[in-house]
C-alpha positions as a Markdown table, in Angstrom:
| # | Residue | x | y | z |
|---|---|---|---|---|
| 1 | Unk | 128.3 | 142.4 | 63.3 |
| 2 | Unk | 128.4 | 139.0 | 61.3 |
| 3 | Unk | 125.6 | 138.5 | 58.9 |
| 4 | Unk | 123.6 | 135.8 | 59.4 |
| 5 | Unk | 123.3 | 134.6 | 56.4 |
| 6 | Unk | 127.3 | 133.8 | 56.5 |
| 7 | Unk | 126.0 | 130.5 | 58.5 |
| 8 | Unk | 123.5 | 129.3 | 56.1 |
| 9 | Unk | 126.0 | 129.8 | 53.0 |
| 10 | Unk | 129.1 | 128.1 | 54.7 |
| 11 | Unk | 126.7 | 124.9 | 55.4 |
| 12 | Unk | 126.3 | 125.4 | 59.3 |
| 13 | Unk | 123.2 | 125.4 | 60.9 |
| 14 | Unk | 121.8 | 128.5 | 62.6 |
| 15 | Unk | 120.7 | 128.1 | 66.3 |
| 16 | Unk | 116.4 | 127.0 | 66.3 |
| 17 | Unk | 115.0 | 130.1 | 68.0 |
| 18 | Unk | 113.6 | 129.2 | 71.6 |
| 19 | Unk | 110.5 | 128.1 | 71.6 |
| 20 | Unk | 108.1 | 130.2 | 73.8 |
| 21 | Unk | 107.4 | 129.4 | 77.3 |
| 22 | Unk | 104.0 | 127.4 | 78.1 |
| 23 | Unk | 101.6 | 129.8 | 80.1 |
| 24 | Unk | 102.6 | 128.8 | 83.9 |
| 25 | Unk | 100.2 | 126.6 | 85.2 |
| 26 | Unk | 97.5 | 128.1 | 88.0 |
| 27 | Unk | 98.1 | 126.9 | 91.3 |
| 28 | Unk | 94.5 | 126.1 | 91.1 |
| 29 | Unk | 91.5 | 124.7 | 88.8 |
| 30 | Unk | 88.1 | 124.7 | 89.6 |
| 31 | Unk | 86.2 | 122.8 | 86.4 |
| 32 | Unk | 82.8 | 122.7 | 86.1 |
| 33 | Unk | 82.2 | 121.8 | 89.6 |
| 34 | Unk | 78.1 | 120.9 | 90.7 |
| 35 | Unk | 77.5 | 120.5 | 94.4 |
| 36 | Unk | 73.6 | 119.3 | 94.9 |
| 37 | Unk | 72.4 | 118.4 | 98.2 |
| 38 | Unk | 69.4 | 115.3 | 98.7 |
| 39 | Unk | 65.9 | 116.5 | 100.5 |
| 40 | Unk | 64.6 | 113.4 | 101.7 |
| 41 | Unk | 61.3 | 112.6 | 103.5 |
| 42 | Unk | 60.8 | 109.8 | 105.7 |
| 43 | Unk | 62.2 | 108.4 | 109.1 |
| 44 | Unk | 62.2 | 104.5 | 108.6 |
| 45 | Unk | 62.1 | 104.2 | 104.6 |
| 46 | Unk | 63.3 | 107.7 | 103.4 |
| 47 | Unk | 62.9 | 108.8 | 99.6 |
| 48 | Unk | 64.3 | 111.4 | 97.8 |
| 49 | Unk | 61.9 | 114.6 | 97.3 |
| 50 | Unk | 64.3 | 116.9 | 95.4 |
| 51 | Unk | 67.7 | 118.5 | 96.2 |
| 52 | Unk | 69.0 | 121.7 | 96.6 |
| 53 | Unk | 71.2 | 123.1 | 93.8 |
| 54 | Unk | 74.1 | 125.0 | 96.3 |
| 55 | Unk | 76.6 | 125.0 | 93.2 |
| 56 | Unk | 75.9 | 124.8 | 89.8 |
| 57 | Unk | 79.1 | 124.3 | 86.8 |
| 58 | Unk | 81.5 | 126.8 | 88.2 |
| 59 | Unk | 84.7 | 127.1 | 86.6 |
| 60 | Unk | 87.8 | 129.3 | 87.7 |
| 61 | Unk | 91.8 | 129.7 | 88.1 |
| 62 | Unk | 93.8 | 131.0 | 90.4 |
| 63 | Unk | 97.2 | 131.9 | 89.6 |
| 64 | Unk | 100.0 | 131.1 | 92.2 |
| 65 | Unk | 100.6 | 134.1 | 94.4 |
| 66 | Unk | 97.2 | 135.5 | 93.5 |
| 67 | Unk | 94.2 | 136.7 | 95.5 |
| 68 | Unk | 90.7 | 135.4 | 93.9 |
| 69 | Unk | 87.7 | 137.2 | 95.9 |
| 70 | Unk | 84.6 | 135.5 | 95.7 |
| 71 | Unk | 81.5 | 137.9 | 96.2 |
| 72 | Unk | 77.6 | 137.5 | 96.3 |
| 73 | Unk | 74.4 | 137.4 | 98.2 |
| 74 | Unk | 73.9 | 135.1 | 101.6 |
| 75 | Unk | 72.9 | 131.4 | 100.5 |
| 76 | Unk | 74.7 | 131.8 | 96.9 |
| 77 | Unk | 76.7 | 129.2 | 97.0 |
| 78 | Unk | 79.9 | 130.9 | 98.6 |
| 79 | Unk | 80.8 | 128.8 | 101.6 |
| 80 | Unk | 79.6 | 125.6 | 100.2 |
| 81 | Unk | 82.4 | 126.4 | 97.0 |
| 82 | Unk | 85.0 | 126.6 | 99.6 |
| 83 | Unk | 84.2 | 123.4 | 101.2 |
| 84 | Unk | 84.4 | 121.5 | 98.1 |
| 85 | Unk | 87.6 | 123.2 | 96.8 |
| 86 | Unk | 89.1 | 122.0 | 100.0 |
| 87 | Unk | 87.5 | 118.4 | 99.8 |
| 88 | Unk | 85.2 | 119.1 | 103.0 |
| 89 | Unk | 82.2 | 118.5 | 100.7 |
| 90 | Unk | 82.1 | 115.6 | 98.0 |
| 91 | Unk | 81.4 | 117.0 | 94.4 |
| 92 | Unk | 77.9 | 115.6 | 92.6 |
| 93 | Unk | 80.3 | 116.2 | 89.5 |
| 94 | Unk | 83.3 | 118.3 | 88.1 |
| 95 | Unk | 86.8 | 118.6 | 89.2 |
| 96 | Unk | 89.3 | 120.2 | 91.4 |
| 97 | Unk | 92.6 | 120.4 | 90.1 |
| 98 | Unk | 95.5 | 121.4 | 92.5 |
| 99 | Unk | 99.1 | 122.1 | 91.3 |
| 100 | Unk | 98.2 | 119.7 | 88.6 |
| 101 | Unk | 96.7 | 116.9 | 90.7 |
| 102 | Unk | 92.9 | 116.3 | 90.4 |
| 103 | Unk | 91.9 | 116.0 | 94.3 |
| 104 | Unk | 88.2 | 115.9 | 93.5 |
| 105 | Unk | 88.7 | 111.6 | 93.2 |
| 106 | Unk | 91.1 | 111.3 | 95.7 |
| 107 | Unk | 90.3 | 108.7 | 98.4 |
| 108 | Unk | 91.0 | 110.5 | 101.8 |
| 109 | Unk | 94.1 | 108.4 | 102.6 |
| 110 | Unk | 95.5 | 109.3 | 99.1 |
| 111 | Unk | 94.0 | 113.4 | 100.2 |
| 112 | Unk | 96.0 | 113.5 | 103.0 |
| 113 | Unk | 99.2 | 114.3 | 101.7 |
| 114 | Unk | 97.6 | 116.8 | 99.3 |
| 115 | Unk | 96.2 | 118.7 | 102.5 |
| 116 | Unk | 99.4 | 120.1 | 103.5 |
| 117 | Unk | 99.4 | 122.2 | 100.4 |
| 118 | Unk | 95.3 | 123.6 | 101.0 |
| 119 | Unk | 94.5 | 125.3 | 104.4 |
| 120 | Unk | 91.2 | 126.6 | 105.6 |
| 121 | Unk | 90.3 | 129.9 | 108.1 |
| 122 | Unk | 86.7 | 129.9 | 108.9 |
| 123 | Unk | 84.3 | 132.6 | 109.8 |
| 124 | Unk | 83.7 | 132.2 | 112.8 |
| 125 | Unk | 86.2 | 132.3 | 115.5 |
| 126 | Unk | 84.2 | 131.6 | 118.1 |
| 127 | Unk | 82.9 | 128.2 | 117.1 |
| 128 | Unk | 85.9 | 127.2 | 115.1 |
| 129 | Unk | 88.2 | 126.6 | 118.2 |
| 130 | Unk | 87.5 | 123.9 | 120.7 |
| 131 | Unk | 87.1 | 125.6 | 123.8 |
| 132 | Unk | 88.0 | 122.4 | 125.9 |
| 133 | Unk | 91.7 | 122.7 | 124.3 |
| 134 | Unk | 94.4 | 125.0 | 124.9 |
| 135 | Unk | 95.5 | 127.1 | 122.3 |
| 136 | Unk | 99.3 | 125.4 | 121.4 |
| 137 | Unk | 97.7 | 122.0 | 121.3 |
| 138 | Unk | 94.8 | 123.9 | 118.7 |
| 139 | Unk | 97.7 | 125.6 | 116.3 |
| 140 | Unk | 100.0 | 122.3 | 116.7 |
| 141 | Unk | 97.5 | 119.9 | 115.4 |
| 142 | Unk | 98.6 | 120.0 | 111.7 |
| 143 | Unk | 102.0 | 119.4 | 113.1 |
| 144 | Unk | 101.0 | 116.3 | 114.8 |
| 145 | Unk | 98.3 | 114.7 | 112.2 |
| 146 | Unk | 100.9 | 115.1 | 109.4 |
| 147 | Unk | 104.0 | 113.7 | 111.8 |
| 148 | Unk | 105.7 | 117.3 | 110.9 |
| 149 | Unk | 107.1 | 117.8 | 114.6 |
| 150 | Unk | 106.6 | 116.7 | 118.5 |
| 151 | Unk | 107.3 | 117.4 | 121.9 |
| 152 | Unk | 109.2 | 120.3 | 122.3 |
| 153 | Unk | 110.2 | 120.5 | 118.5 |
| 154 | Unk | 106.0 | 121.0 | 118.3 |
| 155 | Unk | 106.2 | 123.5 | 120.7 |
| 156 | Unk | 109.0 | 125.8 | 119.4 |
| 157 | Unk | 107.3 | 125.9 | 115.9 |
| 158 | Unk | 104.1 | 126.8 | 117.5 |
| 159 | Unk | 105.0 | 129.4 | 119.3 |
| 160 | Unk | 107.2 | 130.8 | 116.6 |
| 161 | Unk | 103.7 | 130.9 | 114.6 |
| 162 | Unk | 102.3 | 132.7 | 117.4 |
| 163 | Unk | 104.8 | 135.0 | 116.9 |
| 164 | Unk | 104.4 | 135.8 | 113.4 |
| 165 | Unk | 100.7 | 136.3 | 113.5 |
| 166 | Unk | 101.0 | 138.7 | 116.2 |
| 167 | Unk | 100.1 | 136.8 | 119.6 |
| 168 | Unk | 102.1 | 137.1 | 122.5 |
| 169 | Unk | 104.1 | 132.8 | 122.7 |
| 170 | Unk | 104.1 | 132.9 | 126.4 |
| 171 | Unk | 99.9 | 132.5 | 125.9 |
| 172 | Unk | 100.4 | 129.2 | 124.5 |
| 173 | Unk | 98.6 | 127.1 | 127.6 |
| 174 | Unk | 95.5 | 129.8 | 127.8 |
| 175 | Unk | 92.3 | 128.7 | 126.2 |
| 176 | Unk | 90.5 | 130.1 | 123.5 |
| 177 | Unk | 88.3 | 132.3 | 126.0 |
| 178 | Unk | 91.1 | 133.8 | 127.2 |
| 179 | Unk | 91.3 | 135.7 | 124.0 |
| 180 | Unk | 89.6 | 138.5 | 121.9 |
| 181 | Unk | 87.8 | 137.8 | 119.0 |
| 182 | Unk | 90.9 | 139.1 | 116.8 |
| 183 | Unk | 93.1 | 137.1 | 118.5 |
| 184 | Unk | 91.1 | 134.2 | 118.0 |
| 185 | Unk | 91.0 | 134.8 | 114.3 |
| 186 | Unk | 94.7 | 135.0 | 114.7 |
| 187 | Unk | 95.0 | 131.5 | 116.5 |
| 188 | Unk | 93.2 | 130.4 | 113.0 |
| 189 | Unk | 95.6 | 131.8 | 110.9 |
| 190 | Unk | 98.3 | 130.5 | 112.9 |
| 191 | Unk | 96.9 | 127.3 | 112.9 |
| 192 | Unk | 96.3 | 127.4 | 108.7 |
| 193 | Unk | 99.4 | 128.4 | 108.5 |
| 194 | Unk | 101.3 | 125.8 | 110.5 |
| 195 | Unk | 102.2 | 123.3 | 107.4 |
| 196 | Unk | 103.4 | 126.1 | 105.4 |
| 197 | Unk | 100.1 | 125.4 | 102.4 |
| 198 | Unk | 100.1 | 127.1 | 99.3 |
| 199 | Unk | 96.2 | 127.5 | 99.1 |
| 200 | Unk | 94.6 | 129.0 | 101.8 |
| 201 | Unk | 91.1 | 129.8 | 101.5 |
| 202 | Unk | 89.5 | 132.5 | 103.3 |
| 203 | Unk | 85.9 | 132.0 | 104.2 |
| 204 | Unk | 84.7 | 135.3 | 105.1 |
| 205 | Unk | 87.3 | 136.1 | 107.7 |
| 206 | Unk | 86.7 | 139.3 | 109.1 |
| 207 | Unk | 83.1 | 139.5 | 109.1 |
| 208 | Unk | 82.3 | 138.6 | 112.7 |
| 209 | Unk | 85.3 | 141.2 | 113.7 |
| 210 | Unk | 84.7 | 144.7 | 114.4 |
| 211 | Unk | 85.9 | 147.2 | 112.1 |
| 212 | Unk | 89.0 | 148.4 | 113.8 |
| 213 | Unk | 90.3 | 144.6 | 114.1 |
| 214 | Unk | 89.2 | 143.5 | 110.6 |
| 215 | Unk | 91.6 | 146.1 | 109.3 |
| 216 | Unk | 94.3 | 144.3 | 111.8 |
| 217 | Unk | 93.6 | 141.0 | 110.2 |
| 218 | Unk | 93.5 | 142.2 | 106.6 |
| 219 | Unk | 97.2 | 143.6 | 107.0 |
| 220 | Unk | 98.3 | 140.5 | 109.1 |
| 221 | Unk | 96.6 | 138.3 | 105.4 |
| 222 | Unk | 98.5 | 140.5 | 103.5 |
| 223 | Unk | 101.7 | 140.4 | 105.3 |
| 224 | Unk | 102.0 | 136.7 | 104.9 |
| 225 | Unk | 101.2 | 136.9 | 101.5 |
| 226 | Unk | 103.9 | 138.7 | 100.7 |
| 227 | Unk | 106.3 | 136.7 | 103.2 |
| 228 | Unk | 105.7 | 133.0 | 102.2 |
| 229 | Unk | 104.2 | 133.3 | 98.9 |
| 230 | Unk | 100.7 | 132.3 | 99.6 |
| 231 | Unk | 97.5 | 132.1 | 97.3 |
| 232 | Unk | 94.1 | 133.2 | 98.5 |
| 233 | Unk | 90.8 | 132.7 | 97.7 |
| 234 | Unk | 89.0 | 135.0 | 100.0 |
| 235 | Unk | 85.2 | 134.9 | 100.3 |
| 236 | Unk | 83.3 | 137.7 | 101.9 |
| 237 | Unk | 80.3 | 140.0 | 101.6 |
| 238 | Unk | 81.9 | 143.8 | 102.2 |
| 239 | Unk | 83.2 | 145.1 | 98.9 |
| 240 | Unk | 85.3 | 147.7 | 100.0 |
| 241 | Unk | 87.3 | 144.6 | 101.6 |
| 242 | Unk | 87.5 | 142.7 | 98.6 |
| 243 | Unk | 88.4 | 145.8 | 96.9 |
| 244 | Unk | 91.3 | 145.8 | 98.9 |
| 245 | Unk | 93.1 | 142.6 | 99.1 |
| 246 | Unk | 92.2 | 140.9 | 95.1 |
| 247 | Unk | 94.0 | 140.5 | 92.1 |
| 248 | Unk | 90.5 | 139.2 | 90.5 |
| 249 | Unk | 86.7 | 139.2 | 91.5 |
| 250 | Unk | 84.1 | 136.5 | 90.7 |
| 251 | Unk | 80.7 | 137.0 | 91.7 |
| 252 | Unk | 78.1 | 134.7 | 92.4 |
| 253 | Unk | 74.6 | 134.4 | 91.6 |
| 254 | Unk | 72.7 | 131.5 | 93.1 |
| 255 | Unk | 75.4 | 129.2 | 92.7 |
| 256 | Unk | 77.1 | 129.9 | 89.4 |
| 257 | Unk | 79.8 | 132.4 | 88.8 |
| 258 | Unk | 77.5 | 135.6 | 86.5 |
| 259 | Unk | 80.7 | 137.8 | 86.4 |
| 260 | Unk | 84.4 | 137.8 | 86.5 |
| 261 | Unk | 87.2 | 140.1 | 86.0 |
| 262 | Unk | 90.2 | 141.8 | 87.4 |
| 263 | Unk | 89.7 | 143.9 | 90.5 |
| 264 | Unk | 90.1 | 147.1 | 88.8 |
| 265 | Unk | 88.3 | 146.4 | 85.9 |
| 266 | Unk | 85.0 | 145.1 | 87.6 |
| 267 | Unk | 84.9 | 148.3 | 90.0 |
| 268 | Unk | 85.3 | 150.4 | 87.4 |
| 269 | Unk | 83.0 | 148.6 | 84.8 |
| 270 | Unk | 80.7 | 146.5 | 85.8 |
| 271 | Unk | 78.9 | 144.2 | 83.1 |
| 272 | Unk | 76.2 | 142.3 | 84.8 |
| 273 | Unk | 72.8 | 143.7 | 86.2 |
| 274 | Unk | 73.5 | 142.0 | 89.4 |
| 275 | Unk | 77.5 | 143.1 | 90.3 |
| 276 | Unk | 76.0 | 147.1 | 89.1 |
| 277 | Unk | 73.5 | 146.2 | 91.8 |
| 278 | Unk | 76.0 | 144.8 | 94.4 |
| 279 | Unk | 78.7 | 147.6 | 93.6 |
| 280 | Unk | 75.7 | 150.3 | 93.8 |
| 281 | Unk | 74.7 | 149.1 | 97.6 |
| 282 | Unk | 78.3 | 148.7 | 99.1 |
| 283 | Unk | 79.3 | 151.4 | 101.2 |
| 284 | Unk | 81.4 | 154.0 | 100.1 |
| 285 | Unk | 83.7 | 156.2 | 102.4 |
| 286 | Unk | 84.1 | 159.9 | 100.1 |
| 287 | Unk | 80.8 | 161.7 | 100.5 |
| 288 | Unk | 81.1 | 163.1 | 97.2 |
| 289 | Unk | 81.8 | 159.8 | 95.3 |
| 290 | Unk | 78.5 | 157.9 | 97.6 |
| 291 | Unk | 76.4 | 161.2 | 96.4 |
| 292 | Unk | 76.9 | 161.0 | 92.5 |
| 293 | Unk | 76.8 | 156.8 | 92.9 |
| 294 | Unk | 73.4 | 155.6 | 91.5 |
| 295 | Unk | 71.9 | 153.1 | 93.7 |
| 296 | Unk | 70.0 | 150.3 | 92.6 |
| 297 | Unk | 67.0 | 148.1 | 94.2 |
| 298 | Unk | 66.7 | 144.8 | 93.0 |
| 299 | Unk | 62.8 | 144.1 | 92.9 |
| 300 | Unk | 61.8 | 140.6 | 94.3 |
| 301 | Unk | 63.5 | 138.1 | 96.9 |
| 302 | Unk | 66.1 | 135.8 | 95.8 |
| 303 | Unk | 64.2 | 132.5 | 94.1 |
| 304 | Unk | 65.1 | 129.5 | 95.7 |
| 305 | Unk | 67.8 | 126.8 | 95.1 |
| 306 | Unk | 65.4 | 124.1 | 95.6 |
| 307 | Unk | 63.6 | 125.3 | 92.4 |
| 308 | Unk | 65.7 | 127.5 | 90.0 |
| 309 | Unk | 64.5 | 129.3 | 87.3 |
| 310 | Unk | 64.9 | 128.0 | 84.0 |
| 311 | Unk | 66.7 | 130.2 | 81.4 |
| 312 | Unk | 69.2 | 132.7 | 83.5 |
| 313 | Unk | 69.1 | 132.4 | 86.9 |
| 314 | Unk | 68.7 | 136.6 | 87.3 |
| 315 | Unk | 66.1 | 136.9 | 85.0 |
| 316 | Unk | 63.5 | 137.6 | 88.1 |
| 317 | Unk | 65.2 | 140.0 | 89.4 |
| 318 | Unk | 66.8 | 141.6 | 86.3 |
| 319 | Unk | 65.0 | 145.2 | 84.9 |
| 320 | Unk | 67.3 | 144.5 | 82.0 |
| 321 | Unk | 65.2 | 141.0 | 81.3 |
| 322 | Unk | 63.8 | 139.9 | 78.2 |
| 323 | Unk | 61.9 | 137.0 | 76.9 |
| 324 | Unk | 65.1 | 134.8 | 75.8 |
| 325 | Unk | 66.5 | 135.4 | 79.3 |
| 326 | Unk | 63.8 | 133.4 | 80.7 |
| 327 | Unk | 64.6 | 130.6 | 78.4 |
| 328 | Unk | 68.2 | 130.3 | 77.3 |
| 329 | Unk | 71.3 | 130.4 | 80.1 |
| 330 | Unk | 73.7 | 133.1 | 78.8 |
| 331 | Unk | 77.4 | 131.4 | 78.8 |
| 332 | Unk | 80.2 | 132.9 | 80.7 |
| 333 | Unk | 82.0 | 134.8 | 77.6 |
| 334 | Unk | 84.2 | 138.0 | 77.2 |
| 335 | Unk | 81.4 | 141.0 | 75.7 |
| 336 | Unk | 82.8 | 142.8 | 73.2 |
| 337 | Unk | 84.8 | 145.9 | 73.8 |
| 338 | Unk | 86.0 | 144.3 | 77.3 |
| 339 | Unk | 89.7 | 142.9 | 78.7 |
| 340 | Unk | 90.5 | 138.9 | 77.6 |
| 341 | Unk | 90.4 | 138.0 | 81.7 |
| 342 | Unk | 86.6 | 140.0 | 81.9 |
| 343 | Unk | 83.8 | 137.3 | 81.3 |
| 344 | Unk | 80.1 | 138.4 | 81.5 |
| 345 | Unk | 77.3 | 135.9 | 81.8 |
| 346 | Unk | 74.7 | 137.8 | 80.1 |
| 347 | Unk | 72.7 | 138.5 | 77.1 |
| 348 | Unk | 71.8 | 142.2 | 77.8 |
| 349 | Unk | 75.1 | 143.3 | 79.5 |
| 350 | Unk | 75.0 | 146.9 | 80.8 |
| 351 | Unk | 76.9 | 149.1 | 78.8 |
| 352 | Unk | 79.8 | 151.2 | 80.1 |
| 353 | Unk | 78.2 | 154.0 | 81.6 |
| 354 | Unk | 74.8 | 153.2 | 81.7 |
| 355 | Unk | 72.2 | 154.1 | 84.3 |
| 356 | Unk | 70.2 | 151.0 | 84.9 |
| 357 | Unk | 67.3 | 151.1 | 87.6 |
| 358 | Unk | 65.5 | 148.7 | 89.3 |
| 359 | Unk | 61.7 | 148.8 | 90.0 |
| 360 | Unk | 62.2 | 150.2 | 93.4 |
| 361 | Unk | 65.3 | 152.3 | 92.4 |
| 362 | Unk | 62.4 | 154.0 | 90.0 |
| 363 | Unk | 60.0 | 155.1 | 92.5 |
| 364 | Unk | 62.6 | 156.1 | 94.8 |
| 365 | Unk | 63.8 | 158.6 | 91.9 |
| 366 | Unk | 60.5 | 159.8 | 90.7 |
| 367 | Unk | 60.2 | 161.2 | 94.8 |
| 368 | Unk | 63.5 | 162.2 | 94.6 |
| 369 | Unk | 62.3 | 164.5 | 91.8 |
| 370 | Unk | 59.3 | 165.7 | 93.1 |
| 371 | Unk | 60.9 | 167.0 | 96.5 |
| 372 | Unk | 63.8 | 168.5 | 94.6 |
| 373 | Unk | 60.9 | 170.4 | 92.3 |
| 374 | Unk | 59.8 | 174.2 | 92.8 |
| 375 | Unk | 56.5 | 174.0 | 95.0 |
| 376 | Unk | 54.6 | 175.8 | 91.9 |
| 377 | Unk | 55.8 | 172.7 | 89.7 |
| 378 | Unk | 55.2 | 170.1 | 92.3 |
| 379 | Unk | 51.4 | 170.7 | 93.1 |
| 380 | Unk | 51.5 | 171.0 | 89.1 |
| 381 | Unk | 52.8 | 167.8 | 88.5 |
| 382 | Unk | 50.4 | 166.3 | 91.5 |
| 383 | Unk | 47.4 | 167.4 | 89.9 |
């Protein structure tokens, strides 16, 4: 084996080492983004009253090929995230970066030829198909806004998409009514698939599907996934679902991101008061894991947008609360002992292991306690 230092004493230069490969860049960027809504009063001269704060400075990355789930209470912001991701919503401020093109300032002549690469399914799929339209001219659309294919080109391409979502092609003149609800929500997938995106988000898919079918559905996501490559950012209430199909969880807390974290790594520990509450109420198939699980209550209804609280936006609800909580807004940072991708918005983060209670969760235990007691102990303990 030759020495290397045989180069440098002969005069010839050694070879530079390589230098190391930039960090590949996330298919896409959510920065800072704030999404307010006006409340105005008035028919003839209207004024502004207040406004509703729906998002408030989220930030996140998705990889390319990744699944981001997005989890939280109804009315925290979820849906209307979606809709500005995917420019259905102006922003009040922030940005939207996608495959390294900011879309969040992008007149919608200049947006259309980034909307091939972002596709939307919607909850519901009932309301999102047009009843008055038959199903091939429904799924074709893209094809035919984005002058991809016509005639019986159009018609081959949708049917082949029929195909690979599971619906029979020779259905492609029936209505929507004609069809279950899964095979609706399949006619929505075929029809966010059609130009082949890279993005697709997923705005609580399966939650108007029975339980049989959202399992169907689920799969069918998954399968495409795999098959052309795609990146998800799937919304949705059920845990055990989100569980399932992420690479990463961020939940959401009245319209900024409290928690966020590898799949694995959030199940297993949980940081935030609120995701140890969300975890604790989702259901849980093994009997013997839902018996040892410690559920917690949360005390108090969720405040609202119109008027946050100042400080962090949990403190109300949080039996972990102290008097800086109400005060200073805890910044999205890793906690110490925890993964570089696990970030914690908190300043009293639940430990690993740690029992936390809320109000209710308390009085629920104490009567726990007493029926488990002896009788002699319990009239004891009464009196």
């Amino acid at each position: 084996m030759p020495d290397p230092r045989s180069a440098a004493s002969s005069g010839v230069e050694a070879e530079p080492s390589p230098a190391p490969r930039p960090a590949a860049e996330p298919l896409l960027r959510v920065e800072n983004v704030v999404k307010r809504f006006p409340i105005s009063r008035g028919i003839i001269f209207k004024r502004q009253i207040g406004q509703v704060h729906a998002v408030e400075g989220v930030s996140l990355e998705v990889p390319r090929g990744e699944t981001l789930g997005l989890v939280g209470e109804t009315g925290c912001g979820k849906s209307t995230l979606a809709r500005c991701i995917t420019r259905l919503y102006p922003l009040t401020s922030g940005r939207v970066v996608l495959d390294g093109t900011d879309i969040s300032t992008l007149s919608r002549r200049q947006l259309r030829r980034h909307r091939r690469q972002m596709q939307m399914i919607f909850q519901d799929p009932y309301g999102s198909l047009n009843p008055r339209r038959r199903v091939g001219s429904i799924i074709g659309d893209p094809l035919a806004i984005h002058h991809v294919a016509d005639g019986a080109g159009r018609k081959r391409q949708v049917q082949e998409l029929m195909e690979v979502v599971g619906l029979n092609p020779e259905h492609y003149n029936r209505f929507p009514s004609e069809f279950s609800g899964g095979q609706r929500q399949r006619i929505g997938v075929a029809r966010a698939l059609a130009l082949r995106p890279s993005l697709i988000v997923c705005d609580e898919p399966v939650s108007a599907l029975d339980v049989s079918v959202q399992a169907q559905i689920i799969n069918l996501l998954e399968d495409l996934q795999g098959e052309f490559g795609l990146t998800y950012l799937f919304i949705a209430h059920d845990l055990a679902v989100v569980e399932h199909v992420s690479d990463r969880v961020a939940v959401m807390y009245l319209g900024k991101i409290v928690e966020m974290a590898a799949v694995r790594d959030l199940f297993s520990s949980p940081r935030h008061p609120y995701t140890v509450a969300l975890l604790s109420a989702s259901m849980i198939a093994d009997p013997d894991r839902a018996r040892s699980t410690h559920r917690v209550v949360l005390a108090g209804d969720v405040p609202s947008p119109i008027n946050p609280p100042s400080g962090c936006l949990f403190h109300t609800r949080c039996p972990k609360a102290q008097p800086i909580c109400s005060v200073e807004a805890p910044a999205l940072t890793v906690q110490a002992g925890d993964l570089a991708g696990h970030v914690t918005a908190c300043h009293f983060p639940v430990a690993p292991g740690e029992q936390m209670r809320g109000a209710e969760a308390e009085v629920r235990q104490a009567a726990a306690d007493f029926a488990a007691a002896p009788l002699g102990e319990a009239v004891e303990g009464a009196g």
